[in-house]
N, CA and C atoms as a LAMMPS dump frame, in Angstrom:
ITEM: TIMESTEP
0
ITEM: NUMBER OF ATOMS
270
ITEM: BOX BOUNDS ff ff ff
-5.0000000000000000e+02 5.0000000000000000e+02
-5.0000000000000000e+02 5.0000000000000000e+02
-5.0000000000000000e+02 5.0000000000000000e+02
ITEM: ATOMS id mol type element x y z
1 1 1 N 43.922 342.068 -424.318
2 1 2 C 44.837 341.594 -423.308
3 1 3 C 44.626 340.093 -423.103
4 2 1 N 45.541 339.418 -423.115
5 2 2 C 45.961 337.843 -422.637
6 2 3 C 44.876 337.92 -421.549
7 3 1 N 44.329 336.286 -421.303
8 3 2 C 43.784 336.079 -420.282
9 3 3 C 44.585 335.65 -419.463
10 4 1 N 44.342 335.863 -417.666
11 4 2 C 45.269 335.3 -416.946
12 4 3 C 45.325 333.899 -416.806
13 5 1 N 46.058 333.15 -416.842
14 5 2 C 46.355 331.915 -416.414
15 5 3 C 45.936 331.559 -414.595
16 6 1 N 45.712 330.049 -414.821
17 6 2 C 45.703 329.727 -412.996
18 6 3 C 46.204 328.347 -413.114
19 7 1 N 47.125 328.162 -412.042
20 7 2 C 47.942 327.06 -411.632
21 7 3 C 47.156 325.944 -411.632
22 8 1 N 48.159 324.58 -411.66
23 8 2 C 47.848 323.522 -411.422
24 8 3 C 47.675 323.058 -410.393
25 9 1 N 46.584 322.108 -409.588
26 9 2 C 46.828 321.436 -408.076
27 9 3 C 47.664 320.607 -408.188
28 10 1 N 49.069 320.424 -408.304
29 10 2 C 49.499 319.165 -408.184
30 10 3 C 50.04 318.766 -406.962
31 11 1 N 50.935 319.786 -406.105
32 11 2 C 51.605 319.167 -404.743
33 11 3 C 50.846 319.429 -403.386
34 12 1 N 49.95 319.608 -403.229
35 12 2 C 49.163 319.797 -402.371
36 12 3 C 48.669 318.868 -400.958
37 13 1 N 50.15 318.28 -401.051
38 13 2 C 50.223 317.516 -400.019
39 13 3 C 50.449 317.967 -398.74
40 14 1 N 50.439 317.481 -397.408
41 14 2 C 51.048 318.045 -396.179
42 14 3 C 52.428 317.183 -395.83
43 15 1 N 53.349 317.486 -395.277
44 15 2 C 54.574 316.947 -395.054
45 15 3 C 54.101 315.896 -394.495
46 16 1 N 53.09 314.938 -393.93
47 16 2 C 52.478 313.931 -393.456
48 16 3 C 52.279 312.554 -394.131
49 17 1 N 51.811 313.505 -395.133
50 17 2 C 51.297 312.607 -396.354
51 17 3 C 52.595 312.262 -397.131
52 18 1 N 53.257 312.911 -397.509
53 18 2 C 54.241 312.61 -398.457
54 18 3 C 55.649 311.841 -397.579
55 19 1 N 55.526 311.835 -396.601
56 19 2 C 56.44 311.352 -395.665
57 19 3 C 55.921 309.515 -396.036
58 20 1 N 54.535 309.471 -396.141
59 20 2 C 54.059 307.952 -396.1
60 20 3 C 54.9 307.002 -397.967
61 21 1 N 54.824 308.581 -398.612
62 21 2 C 54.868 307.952 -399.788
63 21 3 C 56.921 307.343 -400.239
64 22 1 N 57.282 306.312 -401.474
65 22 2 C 57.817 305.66 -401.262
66 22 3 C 59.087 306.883 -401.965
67 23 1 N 60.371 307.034 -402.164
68 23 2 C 61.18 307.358 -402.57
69 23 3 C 60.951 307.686 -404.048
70 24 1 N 60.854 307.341 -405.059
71 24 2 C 60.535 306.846 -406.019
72 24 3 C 59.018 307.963 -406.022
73 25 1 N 58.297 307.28 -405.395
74 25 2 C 56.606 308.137 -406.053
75 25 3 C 57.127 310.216 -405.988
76 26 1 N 57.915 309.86 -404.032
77 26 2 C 58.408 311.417 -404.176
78 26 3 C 59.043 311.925 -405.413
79 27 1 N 60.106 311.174 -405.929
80 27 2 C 60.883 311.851 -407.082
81 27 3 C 59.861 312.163 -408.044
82 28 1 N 58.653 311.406 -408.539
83 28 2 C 57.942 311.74 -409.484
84 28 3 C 57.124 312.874 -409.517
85 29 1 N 56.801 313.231 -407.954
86 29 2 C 56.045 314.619 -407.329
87 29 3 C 57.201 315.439 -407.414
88 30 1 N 58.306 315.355 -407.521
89 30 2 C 59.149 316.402 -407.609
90 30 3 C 59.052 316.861 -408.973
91 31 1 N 59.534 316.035 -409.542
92 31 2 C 59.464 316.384 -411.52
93 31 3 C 58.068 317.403 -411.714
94 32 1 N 57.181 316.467 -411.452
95 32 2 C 55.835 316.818 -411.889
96 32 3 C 56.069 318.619 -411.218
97 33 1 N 56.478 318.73 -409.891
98 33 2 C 56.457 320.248 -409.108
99 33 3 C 57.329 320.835 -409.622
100 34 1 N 58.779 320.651 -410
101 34 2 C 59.825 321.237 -410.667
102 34 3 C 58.908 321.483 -411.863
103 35 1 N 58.515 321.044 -413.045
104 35 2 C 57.694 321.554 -413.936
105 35 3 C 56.776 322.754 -413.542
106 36 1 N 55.42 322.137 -412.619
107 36 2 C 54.847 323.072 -412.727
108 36 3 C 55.145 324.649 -412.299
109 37 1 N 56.507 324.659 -411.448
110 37 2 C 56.975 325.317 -410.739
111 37 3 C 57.471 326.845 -412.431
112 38 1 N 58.068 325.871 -413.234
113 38 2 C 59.038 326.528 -414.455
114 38 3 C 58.042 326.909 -415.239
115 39 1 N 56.885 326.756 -415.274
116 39 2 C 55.437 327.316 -416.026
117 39 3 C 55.066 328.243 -415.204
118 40 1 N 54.942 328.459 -414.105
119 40 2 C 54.725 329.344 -413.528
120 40 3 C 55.002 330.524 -413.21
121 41 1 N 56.57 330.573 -413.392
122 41 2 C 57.814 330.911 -413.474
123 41 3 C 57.574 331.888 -414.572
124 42 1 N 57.721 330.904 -416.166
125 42 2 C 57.108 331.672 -417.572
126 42 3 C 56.02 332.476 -417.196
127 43 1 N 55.486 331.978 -416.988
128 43 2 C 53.268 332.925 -416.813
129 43 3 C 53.695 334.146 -415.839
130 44 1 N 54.762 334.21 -414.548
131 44 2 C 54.71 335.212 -413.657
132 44 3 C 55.519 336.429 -414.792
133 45 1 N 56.384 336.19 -415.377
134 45 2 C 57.445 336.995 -416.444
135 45 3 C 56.259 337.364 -417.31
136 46 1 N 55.741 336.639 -418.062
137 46 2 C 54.49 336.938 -419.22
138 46 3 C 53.391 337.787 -418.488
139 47 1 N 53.553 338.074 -417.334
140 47 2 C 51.693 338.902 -416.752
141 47 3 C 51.188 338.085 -416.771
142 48 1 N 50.822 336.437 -417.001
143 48 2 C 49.767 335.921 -417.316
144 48 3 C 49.358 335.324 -416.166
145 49 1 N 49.966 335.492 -415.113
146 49 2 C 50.003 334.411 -413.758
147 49 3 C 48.796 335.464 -412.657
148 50 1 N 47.918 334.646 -412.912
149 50 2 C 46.745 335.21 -412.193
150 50 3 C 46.818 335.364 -410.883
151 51 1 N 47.63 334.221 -409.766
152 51 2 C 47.702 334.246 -408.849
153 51 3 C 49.581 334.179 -408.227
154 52 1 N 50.348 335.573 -408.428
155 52 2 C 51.492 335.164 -408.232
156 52 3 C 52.159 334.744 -406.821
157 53 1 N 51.43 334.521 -405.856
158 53 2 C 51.784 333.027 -404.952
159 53 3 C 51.677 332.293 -404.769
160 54 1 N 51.55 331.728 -406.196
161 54 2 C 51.273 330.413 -406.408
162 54 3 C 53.047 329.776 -406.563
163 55 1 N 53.959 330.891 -407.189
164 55 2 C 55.423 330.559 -407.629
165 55 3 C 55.527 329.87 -405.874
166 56 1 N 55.266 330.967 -405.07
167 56 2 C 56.285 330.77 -403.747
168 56 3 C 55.521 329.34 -402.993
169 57 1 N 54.275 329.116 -403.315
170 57 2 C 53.989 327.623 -402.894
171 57 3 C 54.35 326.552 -403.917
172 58 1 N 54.631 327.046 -404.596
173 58 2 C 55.338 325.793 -405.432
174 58 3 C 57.052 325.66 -405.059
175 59 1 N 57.399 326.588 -404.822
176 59 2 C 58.866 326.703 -404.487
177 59 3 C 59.018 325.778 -403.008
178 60 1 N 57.969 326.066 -402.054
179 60 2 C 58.345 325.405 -400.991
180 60 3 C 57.956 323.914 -401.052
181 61 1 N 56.554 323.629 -402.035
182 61 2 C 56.675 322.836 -402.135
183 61 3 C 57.998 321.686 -402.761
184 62 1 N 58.732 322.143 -403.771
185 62 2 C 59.445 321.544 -403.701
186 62 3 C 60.858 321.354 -402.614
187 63 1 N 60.746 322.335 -401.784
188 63 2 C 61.981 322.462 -401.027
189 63 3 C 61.69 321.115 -400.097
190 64 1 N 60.517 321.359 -399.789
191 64 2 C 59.454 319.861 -398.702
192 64 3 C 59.684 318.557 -399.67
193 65 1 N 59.5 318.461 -400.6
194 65 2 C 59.447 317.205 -401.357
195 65 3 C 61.05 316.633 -401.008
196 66 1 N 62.553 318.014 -401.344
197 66 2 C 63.084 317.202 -401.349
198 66 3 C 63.669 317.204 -400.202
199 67 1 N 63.343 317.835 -399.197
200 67 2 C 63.626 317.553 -397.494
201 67 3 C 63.505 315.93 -397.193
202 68 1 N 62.032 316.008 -397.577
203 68 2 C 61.873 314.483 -397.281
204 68 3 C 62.678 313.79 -397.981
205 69 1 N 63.253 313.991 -399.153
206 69 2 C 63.758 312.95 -399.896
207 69 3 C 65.039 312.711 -399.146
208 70 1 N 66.063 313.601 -398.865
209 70 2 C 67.047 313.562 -398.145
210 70 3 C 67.076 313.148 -396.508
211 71 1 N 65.677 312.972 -396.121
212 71 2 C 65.666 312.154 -394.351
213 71 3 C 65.448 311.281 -394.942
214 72 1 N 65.148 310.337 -395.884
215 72 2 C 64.492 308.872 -396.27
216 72 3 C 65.861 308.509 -396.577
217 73 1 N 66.403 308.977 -397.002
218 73 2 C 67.881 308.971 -398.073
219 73 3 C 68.541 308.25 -396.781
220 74 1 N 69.079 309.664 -395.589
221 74 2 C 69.643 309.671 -394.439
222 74 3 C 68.96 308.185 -393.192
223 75 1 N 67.991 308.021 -393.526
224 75 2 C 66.92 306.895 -392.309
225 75 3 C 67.876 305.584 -391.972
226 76 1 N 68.218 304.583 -393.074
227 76 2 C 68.826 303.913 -393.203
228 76 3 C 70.103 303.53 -392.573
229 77 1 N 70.875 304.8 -393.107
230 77 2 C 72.344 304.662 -392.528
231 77 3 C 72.659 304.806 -391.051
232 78 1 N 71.666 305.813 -390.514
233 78 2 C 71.591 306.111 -389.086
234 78 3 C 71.049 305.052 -387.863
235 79 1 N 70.11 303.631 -388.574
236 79 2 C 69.941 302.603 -387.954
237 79 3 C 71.136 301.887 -388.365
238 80 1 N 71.883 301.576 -389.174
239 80 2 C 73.222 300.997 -389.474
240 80 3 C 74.073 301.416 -388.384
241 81 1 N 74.414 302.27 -388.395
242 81 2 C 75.615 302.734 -387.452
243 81 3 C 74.969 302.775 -386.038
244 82 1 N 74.278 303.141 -385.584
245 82 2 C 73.117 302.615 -383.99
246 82 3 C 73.486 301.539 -384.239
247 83 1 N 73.736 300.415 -384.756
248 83 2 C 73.9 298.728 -384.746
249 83 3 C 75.428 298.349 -384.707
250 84 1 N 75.74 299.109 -385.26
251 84 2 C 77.373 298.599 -385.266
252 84 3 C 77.974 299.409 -383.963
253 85 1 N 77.588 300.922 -383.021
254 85 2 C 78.22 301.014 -381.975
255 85 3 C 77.408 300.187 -380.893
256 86 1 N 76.468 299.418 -380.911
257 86 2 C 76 298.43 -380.263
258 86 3 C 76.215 297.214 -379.564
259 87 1 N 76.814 296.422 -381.079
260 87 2 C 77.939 295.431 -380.941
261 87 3 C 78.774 295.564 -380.368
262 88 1 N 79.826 296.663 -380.641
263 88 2 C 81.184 297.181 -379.773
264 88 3 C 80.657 297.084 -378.409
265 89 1 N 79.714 297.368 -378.095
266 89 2 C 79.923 297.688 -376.638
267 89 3 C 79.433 296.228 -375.865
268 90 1 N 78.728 295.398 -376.269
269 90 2 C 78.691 293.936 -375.818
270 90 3 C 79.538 293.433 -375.62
């Protein structure tokens, strides 16, 4: 019998931490988690996945990666428009 496989540490961040990091570094923690996520994925189908909640923390991890990505996305525009109904009212 196959030996079981065991996951990678890669996203093991807290929504804290990754909140500090820049747009850009997130997308690269995403790739890197979308990967390890699709190996895991393979290994849970193959039996080989030693620890199978490892899929569902990788899954949220990426759901968190791209939460944040979409408030960083959103940050910007929402001080824009706070500035422009500002003006109007002066």
């Amino acid at each position: 019998m196959a030996d079981k496989k065991t996951t990678k540490k890669t996203v093991t961040n807290s929504a804290a931490d990754l909140r500090k990091l820049s747009v850009e570094e997130l997308q690269k923690q995403l790739q890197t988690a979308r990967a390890d996520l699709l190996e895991a994925q393979k290994s849970l189908k193959a039996n080989e996945l030693a620890n199978p909640h490892a899929v569902t923390k990788l899954r949220k991890d990426v759901a968190r990666i791209l939460t944040i990505i979409t408030a960083k996305a959103k940050q910007p525009n929402k001080e824009n428009s706070e500035n422009s109904n500002n003006e109007g009212k002066e």
